[in-house]
C-alpha positions as a Markdown table, in Angstrom:
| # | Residue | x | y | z |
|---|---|---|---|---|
| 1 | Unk | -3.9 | -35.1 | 0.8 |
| 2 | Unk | -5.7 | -32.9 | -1.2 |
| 3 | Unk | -3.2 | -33.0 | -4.1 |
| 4 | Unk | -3.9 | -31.3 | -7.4 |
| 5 | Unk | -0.9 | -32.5 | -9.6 |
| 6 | Unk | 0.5 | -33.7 | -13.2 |
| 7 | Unk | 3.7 | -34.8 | -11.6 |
| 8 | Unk | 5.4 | -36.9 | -8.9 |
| 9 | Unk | 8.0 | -36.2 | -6.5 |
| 10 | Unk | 9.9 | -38.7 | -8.1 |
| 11 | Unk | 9.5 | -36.4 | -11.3 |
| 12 | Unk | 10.2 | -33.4 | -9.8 |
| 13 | Unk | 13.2 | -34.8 | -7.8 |
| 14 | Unk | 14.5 | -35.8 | -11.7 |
| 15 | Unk | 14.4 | -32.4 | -12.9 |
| 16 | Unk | 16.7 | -31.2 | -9.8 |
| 17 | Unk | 19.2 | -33.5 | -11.0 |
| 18 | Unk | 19.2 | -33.3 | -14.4 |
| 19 | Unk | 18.9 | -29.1 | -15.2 |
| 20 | Unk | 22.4 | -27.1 | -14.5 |
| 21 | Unk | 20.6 | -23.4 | -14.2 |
| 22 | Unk | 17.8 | -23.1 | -11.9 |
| 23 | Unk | 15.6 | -19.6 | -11.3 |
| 24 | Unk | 13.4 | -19.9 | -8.0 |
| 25 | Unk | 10.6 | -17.2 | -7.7 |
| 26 | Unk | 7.8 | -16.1 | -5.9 |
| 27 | Unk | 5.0 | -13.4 | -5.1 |
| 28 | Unk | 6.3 | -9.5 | -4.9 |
| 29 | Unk | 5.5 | -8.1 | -1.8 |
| 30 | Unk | 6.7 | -11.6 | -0.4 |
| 31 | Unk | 5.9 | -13.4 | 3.1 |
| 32 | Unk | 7.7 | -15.4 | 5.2 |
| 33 | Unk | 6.7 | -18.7 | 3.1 |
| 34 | Unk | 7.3 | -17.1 | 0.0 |
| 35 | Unk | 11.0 | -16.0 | 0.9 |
| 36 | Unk | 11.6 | -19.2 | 2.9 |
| 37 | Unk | 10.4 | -22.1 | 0.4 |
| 38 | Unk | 12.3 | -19.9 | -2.1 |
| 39 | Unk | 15.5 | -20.1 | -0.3 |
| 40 | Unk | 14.8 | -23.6 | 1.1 |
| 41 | Unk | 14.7 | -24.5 | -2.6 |
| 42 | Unk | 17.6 | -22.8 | -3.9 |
| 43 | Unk | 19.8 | -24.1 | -0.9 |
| 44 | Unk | 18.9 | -27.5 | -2.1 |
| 45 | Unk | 19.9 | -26.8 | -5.4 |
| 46 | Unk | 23.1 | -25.3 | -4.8 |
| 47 | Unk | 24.1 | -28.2 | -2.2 |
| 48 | Unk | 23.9 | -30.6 | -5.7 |
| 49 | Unk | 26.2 | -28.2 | -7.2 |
| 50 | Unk | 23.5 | -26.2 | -9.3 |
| 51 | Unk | 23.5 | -22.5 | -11.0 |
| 52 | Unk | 20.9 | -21.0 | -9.3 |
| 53 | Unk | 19.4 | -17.5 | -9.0 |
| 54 | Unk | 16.4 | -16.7 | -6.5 |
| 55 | Unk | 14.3 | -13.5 | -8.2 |
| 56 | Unk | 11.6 | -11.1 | -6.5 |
| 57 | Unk | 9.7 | -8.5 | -7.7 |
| 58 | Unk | 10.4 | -7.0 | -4.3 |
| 59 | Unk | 13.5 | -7.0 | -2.0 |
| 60 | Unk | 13.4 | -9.3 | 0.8 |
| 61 | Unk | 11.5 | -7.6 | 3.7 |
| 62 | Unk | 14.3 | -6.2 | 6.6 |
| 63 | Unk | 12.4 | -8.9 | 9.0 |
| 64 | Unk | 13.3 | -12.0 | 7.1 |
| 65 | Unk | 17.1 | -11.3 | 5.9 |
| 66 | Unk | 17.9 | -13.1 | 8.9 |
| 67 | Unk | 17.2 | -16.3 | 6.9 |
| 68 | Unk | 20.3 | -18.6 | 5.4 |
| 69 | Unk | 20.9 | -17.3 | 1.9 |
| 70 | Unk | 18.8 | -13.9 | 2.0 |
| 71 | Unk | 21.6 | -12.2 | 0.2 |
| 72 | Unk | 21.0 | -14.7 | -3.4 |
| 73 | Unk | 17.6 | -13.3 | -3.4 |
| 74 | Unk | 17.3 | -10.4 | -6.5 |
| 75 | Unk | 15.4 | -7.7 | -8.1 |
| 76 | Unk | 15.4 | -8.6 | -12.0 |
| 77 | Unk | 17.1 | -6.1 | -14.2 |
| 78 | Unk | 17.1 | -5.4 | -17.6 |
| 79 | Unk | 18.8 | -8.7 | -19.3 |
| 80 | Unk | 17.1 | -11.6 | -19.7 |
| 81 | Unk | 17.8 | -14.7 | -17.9 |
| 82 | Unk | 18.3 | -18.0 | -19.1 |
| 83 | Unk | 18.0 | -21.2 | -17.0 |
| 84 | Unk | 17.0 | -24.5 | -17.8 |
| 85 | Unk | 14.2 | -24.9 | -15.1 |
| 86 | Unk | 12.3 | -22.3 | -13.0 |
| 87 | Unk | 10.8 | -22.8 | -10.4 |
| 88 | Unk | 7.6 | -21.0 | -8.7 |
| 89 | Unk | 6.7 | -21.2 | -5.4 |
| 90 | Unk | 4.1 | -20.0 | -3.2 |
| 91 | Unk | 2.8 | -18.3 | -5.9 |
| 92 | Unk | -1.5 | -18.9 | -7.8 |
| 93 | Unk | -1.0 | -17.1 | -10.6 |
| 94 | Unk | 1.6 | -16.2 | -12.9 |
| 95 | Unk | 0.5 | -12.6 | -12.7 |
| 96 | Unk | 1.5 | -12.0 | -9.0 |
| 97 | Unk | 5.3 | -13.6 | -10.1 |
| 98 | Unk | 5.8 | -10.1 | -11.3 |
| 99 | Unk | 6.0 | -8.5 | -14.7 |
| 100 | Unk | 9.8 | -7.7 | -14.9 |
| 101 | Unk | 10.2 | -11.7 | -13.3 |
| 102 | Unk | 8.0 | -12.5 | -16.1 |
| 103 | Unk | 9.7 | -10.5 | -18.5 |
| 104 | Unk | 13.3 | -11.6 | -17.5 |
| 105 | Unk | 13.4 | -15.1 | -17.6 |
| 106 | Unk | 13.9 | -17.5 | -20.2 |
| 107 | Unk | 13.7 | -21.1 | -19.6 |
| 108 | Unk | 11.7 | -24.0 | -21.3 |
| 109 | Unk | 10.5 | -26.0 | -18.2 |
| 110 | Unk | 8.5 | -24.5 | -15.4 |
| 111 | Unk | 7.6 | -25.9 | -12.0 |
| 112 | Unk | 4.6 | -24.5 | -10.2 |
| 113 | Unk | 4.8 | -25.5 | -6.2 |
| 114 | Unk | 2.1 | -24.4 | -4.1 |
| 115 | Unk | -0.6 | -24.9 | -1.5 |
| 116 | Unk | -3.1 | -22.0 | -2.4 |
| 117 | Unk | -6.8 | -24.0 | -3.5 |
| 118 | Unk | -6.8 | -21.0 | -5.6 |
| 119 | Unk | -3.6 | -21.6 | -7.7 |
| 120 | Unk | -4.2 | -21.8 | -11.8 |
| 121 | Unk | -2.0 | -25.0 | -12.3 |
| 122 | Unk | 0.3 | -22.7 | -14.3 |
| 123 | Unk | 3.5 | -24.3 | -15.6 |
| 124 | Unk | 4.9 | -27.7 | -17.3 |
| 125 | Unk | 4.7 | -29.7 | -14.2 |
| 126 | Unk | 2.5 | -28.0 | -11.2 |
| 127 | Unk | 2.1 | -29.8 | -7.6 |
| 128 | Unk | -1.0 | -28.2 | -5.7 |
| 129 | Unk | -1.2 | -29.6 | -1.6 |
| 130 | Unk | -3.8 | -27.3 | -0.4 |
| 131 | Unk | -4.0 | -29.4 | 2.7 |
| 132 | Unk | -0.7 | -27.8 | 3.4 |
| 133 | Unk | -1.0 | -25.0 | 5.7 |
| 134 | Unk | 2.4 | -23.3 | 3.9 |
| 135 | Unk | 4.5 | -23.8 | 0.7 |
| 136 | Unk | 7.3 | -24.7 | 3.2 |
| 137 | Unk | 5.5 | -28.0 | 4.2 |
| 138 | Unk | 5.6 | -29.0 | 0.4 |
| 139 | Unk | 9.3 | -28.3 | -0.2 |
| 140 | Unk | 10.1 | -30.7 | 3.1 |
| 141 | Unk | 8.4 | -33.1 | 1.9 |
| 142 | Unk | 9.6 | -33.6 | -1.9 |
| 143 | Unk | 13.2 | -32.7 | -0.3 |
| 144 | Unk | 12.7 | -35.5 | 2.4 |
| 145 | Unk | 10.8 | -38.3 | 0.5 |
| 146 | Unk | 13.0 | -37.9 | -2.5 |
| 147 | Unk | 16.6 | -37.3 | -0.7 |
| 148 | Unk | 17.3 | -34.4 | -1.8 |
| 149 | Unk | 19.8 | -31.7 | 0.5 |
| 150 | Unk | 18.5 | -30.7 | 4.1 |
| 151 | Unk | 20.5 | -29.4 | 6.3 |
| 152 | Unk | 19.7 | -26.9 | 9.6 |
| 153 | Unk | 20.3 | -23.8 | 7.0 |
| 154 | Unk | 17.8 | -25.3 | 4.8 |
| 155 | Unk | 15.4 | -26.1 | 7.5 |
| 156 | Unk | 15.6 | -22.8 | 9.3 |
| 157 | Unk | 14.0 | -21.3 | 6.0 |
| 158 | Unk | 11.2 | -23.8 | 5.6 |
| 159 | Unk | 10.7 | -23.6 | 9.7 |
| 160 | Unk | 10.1 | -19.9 | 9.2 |
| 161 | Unk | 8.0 | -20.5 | 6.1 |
| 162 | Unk | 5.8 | -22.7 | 8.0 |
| 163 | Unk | 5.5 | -21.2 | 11.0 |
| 164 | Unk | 4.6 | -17.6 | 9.5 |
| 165 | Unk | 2.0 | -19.0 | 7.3 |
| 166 | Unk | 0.6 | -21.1 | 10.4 |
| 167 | Unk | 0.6 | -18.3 | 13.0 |
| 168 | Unk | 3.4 | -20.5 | 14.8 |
| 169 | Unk | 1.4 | -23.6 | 14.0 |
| 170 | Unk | -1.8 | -22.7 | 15.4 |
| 171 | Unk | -4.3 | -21.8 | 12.4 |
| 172 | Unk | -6.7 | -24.3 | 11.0 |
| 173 | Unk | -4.9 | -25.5 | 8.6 |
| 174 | Unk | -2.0 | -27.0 | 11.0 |
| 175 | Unk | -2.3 | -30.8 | 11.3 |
| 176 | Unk | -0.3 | -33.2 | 12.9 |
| 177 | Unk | 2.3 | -33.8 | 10.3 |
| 178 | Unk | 3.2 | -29.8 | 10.4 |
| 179 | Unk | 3.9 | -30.8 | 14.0 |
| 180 | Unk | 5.7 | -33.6 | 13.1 |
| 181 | Unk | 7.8 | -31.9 | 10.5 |
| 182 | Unk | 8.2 | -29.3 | 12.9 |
| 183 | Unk | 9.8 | -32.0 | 15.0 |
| 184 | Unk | 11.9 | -33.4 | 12.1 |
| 185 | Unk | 13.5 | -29.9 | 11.6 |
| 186 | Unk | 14.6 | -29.9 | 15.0 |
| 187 | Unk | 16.3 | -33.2 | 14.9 |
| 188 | Unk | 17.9 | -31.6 | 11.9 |
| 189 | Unk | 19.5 | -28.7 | 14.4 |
| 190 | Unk | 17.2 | -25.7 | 13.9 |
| 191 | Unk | 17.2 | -23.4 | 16.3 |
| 192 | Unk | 13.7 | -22.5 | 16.9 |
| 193 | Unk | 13.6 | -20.2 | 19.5 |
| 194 | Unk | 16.2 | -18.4 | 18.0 |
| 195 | Unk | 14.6 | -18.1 | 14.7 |
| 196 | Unk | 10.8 | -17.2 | 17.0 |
| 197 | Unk | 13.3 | -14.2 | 18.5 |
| 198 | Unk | 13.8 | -13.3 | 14.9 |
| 199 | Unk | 11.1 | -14.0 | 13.1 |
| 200 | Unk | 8.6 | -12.3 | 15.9 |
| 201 | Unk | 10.7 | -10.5 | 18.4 |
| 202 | Unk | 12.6 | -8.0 | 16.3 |
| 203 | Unk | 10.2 | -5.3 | 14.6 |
| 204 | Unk | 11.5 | -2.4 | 13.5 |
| 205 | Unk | 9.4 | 0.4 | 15.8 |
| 206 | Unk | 7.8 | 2.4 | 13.1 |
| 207 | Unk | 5.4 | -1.1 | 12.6 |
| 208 | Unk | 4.5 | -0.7 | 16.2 |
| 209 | Unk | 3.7 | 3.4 | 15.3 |
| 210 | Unk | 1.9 | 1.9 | 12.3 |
| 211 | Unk | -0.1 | -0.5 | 14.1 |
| 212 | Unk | -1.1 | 3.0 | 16.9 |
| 213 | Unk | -2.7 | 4.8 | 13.3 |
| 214 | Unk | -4.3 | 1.7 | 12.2 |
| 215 | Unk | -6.2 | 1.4 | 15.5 |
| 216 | Unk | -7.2 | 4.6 | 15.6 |
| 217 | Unk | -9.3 | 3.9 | 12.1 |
| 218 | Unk | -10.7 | 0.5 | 13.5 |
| 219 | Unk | -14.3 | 0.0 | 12.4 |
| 220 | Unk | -16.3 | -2.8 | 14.4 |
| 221 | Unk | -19.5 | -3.5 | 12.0 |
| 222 | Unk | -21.5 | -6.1 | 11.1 |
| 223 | Unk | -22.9 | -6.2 | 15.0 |
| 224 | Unk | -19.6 | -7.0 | 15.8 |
| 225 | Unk | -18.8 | -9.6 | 13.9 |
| 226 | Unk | -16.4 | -7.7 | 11.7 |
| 227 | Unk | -13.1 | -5.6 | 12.5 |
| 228 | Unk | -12.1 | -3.6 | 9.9 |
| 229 | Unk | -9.0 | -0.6 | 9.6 |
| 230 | Unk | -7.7 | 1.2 | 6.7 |
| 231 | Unk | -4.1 | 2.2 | 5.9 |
| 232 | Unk | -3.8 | 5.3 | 3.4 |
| 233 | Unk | -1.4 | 6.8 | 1.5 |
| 234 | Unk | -0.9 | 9.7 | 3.8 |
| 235 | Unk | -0.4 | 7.1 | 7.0 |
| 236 | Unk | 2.3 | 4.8 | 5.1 |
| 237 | Unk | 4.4 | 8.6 | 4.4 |
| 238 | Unk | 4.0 | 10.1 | 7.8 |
| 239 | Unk | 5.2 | 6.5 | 9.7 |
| 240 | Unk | 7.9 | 5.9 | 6.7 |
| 241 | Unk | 6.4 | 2.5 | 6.8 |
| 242 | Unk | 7.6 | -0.3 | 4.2 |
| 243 | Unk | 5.4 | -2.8 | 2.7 |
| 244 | Unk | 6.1 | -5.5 | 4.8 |
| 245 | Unk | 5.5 | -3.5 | 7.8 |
| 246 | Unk | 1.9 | -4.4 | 7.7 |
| 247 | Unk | 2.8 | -8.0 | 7.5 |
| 248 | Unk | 0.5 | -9.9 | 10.4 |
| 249 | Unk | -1.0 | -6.6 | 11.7 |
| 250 | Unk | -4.6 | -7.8 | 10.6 |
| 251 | Unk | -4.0 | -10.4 | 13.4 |
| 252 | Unk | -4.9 | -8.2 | 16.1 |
| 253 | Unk | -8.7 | -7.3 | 14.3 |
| 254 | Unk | -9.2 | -11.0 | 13.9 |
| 255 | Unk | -8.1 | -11.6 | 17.7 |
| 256 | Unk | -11.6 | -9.2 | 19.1 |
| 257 | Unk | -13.8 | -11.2 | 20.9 |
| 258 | Unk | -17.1 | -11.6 | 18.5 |
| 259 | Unk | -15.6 | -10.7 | 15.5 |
| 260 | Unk | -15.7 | -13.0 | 12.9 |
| 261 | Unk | -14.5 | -11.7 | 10.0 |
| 262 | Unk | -11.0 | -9.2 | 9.5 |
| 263 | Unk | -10.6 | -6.4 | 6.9 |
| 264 | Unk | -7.6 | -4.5 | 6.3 |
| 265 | Unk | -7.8 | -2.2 | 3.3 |
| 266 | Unk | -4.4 | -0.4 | 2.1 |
| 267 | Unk | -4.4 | 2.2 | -0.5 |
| 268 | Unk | -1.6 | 1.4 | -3.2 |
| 269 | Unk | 1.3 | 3.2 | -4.1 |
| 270 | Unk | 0.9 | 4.3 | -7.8 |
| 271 | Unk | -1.5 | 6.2 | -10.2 |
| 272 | Unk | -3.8 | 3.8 | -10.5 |
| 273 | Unk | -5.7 | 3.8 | -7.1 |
| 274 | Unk | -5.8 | 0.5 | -6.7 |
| 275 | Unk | -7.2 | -0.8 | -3.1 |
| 276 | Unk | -5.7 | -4.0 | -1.4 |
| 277 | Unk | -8.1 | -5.8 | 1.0 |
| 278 | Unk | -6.6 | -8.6 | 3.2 |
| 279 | Unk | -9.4 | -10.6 | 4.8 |
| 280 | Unk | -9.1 | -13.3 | 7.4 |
| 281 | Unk | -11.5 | -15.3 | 9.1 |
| 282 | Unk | -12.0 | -17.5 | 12.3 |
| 283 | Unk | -15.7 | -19.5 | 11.8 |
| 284 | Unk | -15.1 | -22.1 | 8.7 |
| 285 | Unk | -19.2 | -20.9 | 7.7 |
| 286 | Unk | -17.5 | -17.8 | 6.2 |
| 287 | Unk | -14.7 | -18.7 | 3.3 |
| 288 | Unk | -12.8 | -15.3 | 2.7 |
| 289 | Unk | -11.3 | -16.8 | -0.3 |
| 290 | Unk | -14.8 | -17.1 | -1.9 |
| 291 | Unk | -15.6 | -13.5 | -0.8 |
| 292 | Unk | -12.3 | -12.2 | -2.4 |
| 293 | Unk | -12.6 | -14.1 | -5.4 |
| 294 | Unk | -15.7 | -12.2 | -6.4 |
| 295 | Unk | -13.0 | -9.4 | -7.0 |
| 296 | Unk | -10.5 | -11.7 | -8.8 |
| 297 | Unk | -8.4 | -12.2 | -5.6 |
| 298 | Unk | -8.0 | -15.3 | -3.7 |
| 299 | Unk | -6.3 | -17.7 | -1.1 |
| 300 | Unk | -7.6 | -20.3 | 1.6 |
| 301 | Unk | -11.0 | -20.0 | 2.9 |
| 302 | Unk | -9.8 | -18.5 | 6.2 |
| 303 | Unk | -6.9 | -16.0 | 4.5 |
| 304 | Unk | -7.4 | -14.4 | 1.3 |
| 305 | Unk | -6.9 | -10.9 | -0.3 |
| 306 | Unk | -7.5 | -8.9 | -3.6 |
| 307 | Unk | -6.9 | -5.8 | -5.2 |
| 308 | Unk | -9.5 | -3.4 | -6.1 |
| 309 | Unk | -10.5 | 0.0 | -7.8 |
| 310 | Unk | -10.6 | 3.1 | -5.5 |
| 311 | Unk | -11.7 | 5.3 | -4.0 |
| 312 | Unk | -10.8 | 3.8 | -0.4 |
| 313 | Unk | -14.8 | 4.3 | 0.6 |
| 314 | Unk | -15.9 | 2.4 | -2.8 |
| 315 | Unk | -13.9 | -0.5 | -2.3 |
| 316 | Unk | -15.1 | -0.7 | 1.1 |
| 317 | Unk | -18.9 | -0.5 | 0.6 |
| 318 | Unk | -18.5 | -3.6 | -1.6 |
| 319 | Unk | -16.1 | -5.6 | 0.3 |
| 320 | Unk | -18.2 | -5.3 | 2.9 |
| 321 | Unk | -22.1 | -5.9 | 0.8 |
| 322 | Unk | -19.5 | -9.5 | 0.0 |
| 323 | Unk | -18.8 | -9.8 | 3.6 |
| 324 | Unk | -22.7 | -9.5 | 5.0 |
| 325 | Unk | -23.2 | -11.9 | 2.0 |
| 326 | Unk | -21.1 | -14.8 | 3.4 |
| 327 | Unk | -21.6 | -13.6 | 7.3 |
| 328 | Unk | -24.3 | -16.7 | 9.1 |
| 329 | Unk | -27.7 | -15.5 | 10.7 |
| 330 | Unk | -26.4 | -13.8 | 13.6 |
């Protein structure tokens, strides 16, 4: 296991049971792992009779409030909250936690789960798997190994967060103990193809109308080793898209026979121009994560992203000089 840590489960299970208020938190603009290990976690808590609070920088997206406990998840307000432990999950830095997150909460201990080889080993006690291919697979495991609460509601969220962040357990990363707690879950009484039907069957139909203007910007470079599209402003307002609508688009660039490489580049919301590049990869030669942490992004080395300044056709031209960079001899 390749397990950067300054704790145990033992540890961490001690902190469960001896703090009364509990904050769980995660990225904005959250994924299926992110909202899954978050609720996983707070389930837990609340099953020992714990205060606990689940905060986002975003709402949850419309695809995922089919998950036990969506409703406890919040937008922090104005008043700060107090807890005695919070708890961060899915999450490398502390920046991408949020600033009003960051702003609201109070607490003196800080626990920093997470699977990203990219993660700062922010907090009081941190526990970094990155042989994990999901937060989710974490959270079983300290839950399991350390008897804490799982029950089917419980295990529906971290089934979700693992399957999302494993393309239903078929990216690299998957091994066979994401099989085998895949396997444990259902034991447990999660309903998996009911949580498939809702997890991948249920998209609202302006994604589908998002994905048709995406295409039609699709860029195959590189000598075709590299899919690219770009989402701008004036696209997100014309489809009425949310955020999470783009959520797992990129998989149909990275699914072109030849390519290699995936771009998908999104103008931001805001004054600031920012650019957000989402890169994937299929040939382990060419680590996205490296690539994207040349512009102080990150992830794994077949899944990473980063934010950069505009203009769209700026940030492009240098994503891609970093792509030909890491691309093999053809």
């Amino acid at each position: 296991m390749a397990l950067r840590t300054n704790t145990s489960f033992d540890d961490i299970a001690l902190h469960f049971h001896k703090g009364k208020s509990f904050v769980v938190l995660s990225h904005y603009r959250p994924d299926g792992d992110a909202i899954g290990s978050s609720l996983a976690v707070a389930l837990a808590l609340k099953k020992m009779g714990k205060s606990v609070r689940v905060l986002n920088e975003d709402r949850v997206p419309e695809t995922l409030k089919f998950l036990p406990g969506s409703e406890m998840v919040e937008q922090p307000g104005s008043e700060p909250i107090h807890a005695d432990v919070v708890i961060a999950v899915d999450c490398a830095t502390r920046e991408r936690l949020g600033a009003k997150c960051l702003a609201a909460i109070k607490a003196p201990l800080w626990i920093n789960l997470d699977h990203h080889r990219s993660n700062e080993d922010y907090g009081d006690l941190y526990c970094i798997d990155t042989d994990s291919p999901a937060t989710g697979e974490i959270v079983f495991n300290i839950l399991f190994a350390t008897a804490l609460p799982l029950d089917a509601a419980i295990g529906a969220n971290i089934y979700v967060a693992i399957s999302t962040d494993t393309g239903s357990f078929q990216y690299q990363g998957t091994t066979a103990r994401t099989y085998e707690i895949g396997a444990a879950l259902i034991r447990m009484g999660v309903d998996i193809a009911a949580l498939a039907r809702a997890t991948y069957e249920n998209y609202p139909l302006r994604r589908v109308a998002l994905l048709r203007d995406l295409l039609n910007t699709m860029e195959i470079t590189h000598g075709g080793r590299v899919a690219s599209w770009a989402l701008t402003k004036e696209m997100a307002a014309a489809t009425g898209m949310k955020p999470e609508d783009a959520e797992g688009l990129i998989d149909n660039l990275r699914s072109i026979q030849g390519v290699i490489v995936a771009a998908a580049f999104e103008e931001l919301p805001g004054p600031d121009g920012k650019i957000r590049v989402s890169l994937r990869s299929k040939d382990t030669r060419v680590d996205v994560g490296r690539v994207c942490a040349v512009f102080g992004g990150g992830g794994h080395p077949l899944a990473a992203g980063a934010r950069l300044s505009g203009p769209l056709a700026d940030a492009k031209v240098n994503v891609f000089h970093a792509i030909d960079e890491a691309l093999p001899p053809s």
